[in-house]
N, C-alpha and C positions, 0 to 999 in steps of 0.2 A: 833678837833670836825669836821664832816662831814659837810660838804658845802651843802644842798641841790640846783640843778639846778631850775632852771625854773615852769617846770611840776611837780617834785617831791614838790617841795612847794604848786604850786596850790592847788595839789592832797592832802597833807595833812592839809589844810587851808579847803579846800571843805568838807572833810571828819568827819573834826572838828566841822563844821556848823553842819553837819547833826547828830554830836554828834556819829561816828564812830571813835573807837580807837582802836578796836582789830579785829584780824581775823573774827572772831566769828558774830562780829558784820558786814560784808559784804554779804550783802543779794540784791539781783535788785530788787527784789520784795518790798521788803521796801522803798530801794531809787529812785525804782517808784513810790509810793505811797508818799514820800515826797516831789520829787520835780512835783507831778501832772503832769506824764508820765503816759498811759496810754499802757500798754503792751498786745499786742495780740498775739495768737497759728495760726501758719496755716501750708501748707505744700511746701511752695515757701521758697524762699531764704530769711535769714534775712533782713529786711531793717527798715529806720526808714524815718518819715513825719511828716509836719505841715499841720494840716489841720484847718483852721478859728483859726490859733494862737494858739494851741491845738499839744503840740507835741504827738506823738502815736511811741509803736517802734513793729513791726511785730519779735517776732522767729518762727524761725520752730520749731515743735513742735515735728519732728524724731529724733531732737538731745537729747544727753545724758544733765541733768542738766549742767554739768562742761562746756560743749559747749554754752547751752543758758547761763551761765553766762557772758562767755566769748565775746558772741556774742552781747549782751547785752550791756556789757563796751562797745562794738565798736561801736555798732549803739549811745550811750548815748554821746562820742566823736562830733559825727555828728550833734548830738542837740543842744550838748553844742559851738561849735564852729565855724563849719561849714555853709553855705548856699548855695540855687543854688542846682537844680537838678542835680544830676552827667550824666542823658543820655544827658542833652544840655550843657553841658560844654565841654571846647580844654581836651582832651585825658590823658595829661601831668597834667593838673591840677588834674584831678578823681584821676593819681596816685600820685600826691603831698597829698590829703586828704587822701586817703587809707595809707597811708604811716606811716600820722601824725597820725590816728584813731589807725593803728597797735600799734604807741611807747604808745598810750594813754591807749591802753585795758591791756598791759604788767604791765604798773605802776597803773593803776586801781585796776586794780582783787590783785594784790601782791606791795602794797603799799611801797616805802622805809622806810618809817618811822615804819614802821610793820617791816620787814624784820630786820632791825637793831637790834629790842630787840632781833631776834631769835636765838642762840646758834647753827649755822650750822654744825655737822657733816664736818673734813675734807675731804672726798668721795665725790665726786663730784656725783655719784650716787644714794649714802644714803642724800646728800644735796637735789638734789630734789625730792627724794622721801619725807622726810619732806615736802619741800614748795607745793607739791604737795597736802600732805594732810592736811595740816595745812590751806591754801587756796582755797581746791577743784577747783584745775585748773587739766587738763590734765598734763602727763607729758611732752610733748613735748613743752606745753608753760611755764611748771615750770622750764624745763631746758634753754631755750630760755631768761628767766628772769633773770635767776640765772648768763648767759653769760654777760649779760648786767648788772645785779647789779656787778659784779669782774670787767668789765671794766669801768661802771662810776664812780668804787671808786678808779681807780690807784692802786690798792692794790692784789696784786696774793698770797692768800697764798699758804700754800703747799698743795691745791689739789690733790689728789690721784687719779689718771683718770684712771687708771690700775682698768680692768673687774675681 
């Protein structure tokens, strides 16, 4: 039986609260509206604030949906965890937080405990093209995920990386 880490537990603990258990059911637009985030469109850079105890998360509004979703888990990282404006903070800390937001939006958007029921394709190719669309992530973050789900489980299978 799979040992979940740390974040993989939180994330499926959190997700259970909000009564999400499938793909299908990963929407920001929802789990803004449930955890009383407030989400705006503009044409600046993603970002997310607390304003009078009132979180809000800014996207841009030129990205493709798979981006604002993506962009989305990151900023919600921030809310959830994070404090302290990153322009007044030491350098090193900004990229400690962006770091941690990155591994957070990876197991957000394509949860482990999803990922497990799913029957991947040996292709490493045709695998994230599935988690891809099973997810609506891009593909460069479904493959990026899929790197990281093969090494936090110690387990290689026989992958076919041949184009």
């Amino acid at each position: 039986m799979y040992q979940y880490n740390h974040l993989e537990d939180y994330i499926r603990k959190f997700y259970s609260q909000l009564k999400i258990f499938r793909p299908s059911d990963l929407d920001f637009r929802r789990i803004a509206k449930d955890l009383n985030i407030k989400v705006f469109y503009w044409t600046h850079k993603s970002q997310a604030l607390f304003l009078k105890g009132r979180a809000f998360i800014f996207l841009n509004m030129n990205l493709s949906f798979h981006q604002q979703y993506q962009e989305f888990m990151h900023e919600l990282c921030h809310i959830l965890f994070h404090a302290g404006d990153q322009m007044n903070m030491p350098p090193l800390f900004r990229v400690y937080q962006e770091s941690k937001a990155k591994n957070f939006t990876l197991h957000a958007c394509i949860p482990t405990f999803m990922l497990n029921d799913i029957n991947l394709p040996r292709d490493i190719n045709a695998a994230t093209h599935v988690i891809q669309q099973t997810f609506n992530v891009e593909f460069d973050f479904a493959m990026s995920r899929l790197n990281l789900y093969i090494n936090n489980h110690c387990f290689m299978p026989s992958w076919n990386t041949a184009n």
